[in-house]
LUMTI-95134 format. One record per atom (N, C-alpha, C): x, y, z; residue in one letter. Coordinates in steps of 0.02 Angstrom, whole numbers, plus 32768, in hexadecimal, padded with zeros to 4 digits. Atoms other than C-alpha are relative to their C-alpha. Example, Ala and Ser with C-alpha at 12.3 -4.5 7.8 and 13.67 -1.06 7.14 Angstrom:
! LUMTI-95134
802D7FC58000A
82677F1F8186A
802D803C8000A
7FD67FC57FFDS
82AC7FCB8165S
7FD980378025S
***
This chain:
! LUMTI-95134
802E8030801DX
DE791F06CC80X
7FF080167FB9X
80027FF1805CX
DE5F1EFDCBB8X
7FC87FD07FF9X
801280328026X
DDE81EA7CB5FX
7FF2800D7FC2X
7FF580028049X
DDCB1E75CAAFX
7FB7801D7FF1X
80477FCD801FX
DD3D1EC7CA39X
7FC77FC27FFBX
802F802B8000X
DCD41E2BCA32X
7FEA7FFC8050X
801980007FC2X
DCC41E2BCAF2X
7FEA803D800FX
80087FA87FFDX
DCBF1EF9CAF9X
7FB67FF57FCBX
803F80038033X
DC171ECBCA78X
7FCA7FD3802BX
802B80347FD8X
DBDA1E3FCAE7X
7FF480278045X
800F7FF27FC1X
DBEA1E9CCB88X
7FC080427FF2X
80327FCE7FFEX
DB821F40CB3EX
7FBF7FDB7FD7X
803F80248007X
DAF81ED4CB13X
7FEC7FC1801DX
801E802B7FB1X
DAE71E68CBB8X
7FC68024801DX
802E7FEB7FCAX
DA501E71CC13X
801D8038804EX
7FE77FD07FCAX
DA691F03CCA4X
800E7FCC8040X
7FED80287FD9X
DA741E76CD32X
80317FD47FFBX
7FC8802E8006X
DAE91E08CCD5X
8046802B7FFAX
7FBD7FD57FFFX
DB4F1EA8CCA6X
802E8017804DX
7FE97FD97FBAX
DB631EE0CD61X
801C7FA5800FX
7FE1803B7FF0X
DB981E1DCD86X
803B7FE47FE7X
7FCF7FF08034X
DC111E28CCD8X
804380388033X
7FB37FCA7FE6X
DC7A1ECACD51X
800A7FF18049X
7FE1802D7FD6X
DC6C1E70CDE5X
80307FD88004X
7FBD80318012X
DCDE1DE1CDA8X
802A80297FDDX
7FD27FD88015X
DD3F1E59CD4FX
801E802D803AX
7FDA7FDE7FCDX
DD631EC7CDF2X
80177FC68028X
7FE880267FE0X
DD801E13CE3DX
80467FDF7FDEX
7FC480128011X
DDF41DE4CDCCX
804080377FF5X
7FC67FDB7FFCX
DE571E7FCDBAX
801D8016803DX
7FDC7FFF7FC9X
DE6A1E7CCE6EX
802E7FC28011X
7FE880468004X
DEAA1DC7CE5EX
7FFF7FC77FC8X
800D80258028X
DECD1D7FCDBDX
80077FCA7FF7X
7FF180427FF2X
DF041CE5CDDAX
7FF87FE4805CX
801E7FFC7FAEX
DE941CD9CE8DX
7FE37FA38005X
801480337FE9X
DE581C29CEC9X
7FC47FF87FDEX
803B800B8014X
DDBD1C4ECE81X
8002800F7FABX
7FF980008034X
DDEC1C4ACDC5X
80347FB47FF6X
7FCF8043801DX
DE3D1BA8CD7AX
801C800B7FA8X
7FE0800F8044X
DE9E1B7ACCCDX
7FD77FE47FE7X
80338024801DX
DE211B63CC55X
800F7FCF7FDAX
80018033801DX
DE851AE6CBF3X
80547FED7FFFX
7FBD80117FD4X
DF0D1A75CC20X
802C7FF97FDAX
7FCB800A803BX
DF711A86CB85X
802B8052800AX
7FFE7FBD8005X
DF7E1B45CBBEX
800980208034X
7FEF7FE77FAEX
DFD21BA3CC3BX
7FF0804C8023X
80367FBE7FF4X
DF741C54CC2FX
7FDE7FFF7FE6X
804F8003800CX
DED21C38CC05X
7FE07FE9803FX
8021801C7FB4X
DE661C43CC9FX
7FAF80147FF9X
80467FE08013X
DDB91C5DCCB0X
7FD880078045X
80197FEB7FC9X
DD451C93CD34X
7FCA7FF17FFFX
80377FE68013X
DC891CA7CD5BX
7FDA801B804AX
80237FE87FCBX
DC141D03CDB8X
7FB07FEC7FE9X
804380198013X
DB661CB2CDCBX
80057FE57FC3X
8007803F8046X
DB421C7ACD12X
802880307FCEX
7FC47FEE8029X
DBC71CFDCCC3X
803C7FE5800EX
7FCA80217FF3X
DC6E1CC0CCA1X
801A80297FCDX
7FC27FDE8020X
DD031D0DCC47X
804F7FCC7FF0X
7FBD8027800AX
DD971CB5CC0CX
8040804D7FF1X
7FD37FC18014X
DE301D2BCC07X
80597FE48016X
7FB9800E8006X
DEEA1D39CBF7X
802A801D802EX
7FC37FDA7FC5X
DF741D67CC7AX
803480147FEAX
7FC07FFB801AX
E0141DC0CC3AX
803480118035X
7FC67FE97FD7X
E0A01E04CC8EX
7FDA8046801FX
80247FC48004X
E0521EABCC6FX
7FA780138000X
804C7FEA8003X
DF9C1E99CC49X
7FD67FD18026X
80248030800BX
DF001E32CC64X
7FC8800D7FD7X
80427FEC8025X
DE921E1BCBCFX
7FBE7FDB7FFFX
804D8024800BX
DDE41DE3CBCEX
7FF27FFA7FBDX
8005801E804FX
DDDD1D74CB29X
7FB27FEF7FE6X
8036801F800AX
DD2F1D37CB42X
7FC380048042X
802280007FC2X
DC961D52CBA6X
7FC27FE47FDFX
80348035801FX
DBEC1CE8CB9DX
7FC480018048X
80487FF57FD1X
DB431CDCCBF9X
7FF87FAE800DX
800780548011X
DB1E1C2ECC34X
7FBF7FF68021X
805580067FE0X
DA521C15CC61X
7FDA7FE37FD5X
803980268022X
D9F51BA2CC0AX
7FC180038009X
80527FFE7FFBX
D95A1BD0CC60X
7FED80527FDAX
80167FC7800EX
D96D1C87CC0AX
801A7FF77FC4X
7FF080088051X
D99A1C36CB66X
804D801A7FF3X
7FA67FF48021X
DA711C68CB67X
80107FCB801BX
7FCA801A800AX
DAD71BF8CB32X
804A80157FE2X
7FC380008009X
DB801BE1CB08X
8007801D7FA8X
7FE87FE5804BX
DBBD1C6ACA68X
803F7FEB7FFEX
7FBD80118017X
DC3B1C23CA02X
802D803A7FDEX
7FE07FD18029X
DCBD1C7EC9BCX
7FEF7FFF7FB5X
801A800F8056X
DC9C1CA5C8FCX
80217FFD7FDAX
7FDB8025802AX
DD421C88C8B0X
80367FDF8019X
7FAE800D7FF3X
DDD91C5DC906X
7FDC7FCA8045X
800780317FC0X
DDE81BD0C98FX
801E8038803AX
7FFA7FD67FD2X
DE061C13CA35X
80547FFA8009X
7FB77FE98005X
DEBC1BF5CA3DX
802E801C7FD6X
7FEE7FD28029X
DED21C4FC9A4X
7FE9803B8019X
800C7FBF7FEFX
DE751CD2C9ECX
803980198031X
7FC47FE57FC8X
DEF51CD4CA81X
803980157FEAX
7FC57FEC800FX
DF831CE5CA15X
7FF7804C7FEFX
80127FC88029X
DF341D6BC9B1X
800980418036X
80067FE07FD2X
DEFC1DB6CA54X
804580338039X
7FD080097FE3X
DFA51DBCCAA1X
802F80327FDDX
7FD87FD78023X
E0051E0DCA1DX
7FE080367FEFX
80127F9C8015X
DF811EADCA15X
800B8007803AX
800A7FE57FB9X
DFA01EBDCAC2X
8028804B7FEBX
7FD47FBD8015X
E0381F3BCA6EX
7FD580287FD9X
80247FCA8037X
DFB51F7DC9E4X
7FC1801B801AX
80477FF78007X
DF031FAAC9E3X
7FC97FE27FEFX
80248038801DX
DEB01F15C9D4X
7FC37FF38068X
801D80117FCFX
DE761F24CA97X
7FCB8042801AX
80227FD77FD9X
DDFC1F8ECB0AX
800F8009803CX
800C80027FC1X
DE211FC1CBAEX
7FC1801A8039X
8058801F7FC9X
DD8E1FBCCC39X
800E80358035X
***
């Protein structure tokens, strides 16, 4: 499991209950990344999947070799998180980007 430095920034500054819910779905999905309980987050796209546990969710990538966690997000409107956008790149630029550090140092592993 890899993920990128914007999610590796978002996860160490999650609330301690959302963080322990954040490695839940992460030990659920690295036991099953492509499990019944994750779908294709967009139908133009054939690895991009996303998950959630309670009101965290993760969008992440499947390779041959890896799986990276591109994106993770809090979703509770009654505790004021919403949805962070990315701050420069669209998200399927991020995937490309994402994809080709899998060889460099552009990732984190977990």
């Amino acid at each position: 499991m890899q993920f990128t430095e914007q999610v590796v920034r978002f996860r160490d500054y999650m609330p301690t209950a959302d963080r322990e819910k954040f490695w839940r779905l992460v030990d659920r999905i690295t036991a099953e990344p492509e499990g019944a309980d994750s779908h294709l987050a967009y139908t133009t796209d054939t690895v991009t999947r996303a998950a959630w546990e309670n009101s965290v969710m993760v969008h992440y990538v499947v390779t041959s070799y890896f799986v990276v966690v591109i994106e993770a997000d809090i979703y509770d409107a009654s505790r004021g998180f919403n949805e962070v956008k990315p701050a420069t790149k669209g998200l399927r630029s991020q995937v490309g980007d994402f994809v080709r550090a899998i060889l460099g140092n552009g990732c984190h592993e977990g």
